[in-house]
N, C-alpha and C positions, 0 to 999 in steps of 0.2 A: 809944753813940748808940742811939736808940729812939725809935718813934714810936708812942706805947699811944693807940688809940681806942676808946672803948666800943664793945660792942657791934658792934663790925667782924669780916668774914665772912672776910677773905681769899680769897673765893673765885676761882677761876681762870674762867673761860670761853674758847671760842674763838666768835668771832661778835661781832657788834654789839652793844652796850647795848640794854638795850630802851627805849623813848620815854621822851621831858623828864619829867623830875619837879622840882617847886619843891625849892628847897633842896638839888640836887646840883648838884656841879662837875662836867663831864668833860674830862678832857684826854686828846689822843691826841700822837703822834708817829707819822710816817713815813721809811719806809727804803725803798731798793732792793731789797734783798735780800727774796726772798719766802717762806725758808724761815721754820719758828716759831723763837720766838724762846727762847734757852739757858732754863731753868727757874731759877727765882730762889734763888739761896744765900741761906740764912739771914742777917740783918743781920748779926750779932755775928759772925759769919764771913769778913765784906768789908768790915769798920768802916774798917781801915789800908792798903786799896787803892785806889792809885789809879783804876784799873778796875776794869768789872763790877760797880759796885754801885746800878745802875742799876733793875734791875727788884725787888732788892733791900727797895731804899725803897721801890718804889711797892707790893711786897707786904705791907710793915710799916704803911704809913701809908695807904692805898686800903680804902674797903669791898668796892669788888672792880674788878676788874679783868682783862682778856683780850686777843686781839690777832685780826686778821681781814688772810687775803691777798687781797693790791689785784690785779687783773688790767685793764688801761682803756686803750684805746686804743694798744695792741701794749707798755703799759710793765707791768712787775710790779713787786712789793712786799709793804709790808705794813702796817699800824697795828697800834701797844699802843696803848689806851686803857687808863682807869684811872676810875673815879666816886669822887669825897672828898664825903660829904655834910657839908653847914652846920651848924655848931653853932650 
């Protein structure tokens, strides 16, 4: 399994995306948990897992991608986001 994009950075960030750009996607998820989140195994390494290939993908197929901890009104947490720009 593989998700080859041109030109894609992989890069890691901790923090927010910075502002809308036409022609990117961004998707986030959130969790309770507010610690960061495991560091992504290589795809080819969690292809036959049922688990953990989560951040995985989104490092293989994401121009980039990061995660920011949520602290808001006594709850914590945290979001991955992830930007896939439009071909």
């Amino acid at each position: 399994m593989s998700c080859s994009r041109p030109g894609r950075t992989g890069e890691t960030q901790i923090g927010q995306p910075s502002g809308w750009a036409a022609g990117v996607l961004r998707i986030g998820a959130w969790d309770a948990d507010p610690a960061p989140p495991e560091p992504p195994v290589p795809l080819e390494q969690v292809v036959d897992l049922e688990e953990g290939r989560g951040l995985g993908l989104v490092r293989a197929c994401a121009d980039l991608w990061g995660w920011q901890p949520l602290a808001r009104e006594g709850n914590r947490g945290k979001v991955v986001w992830c930007e896939l720009a439009a071909a």
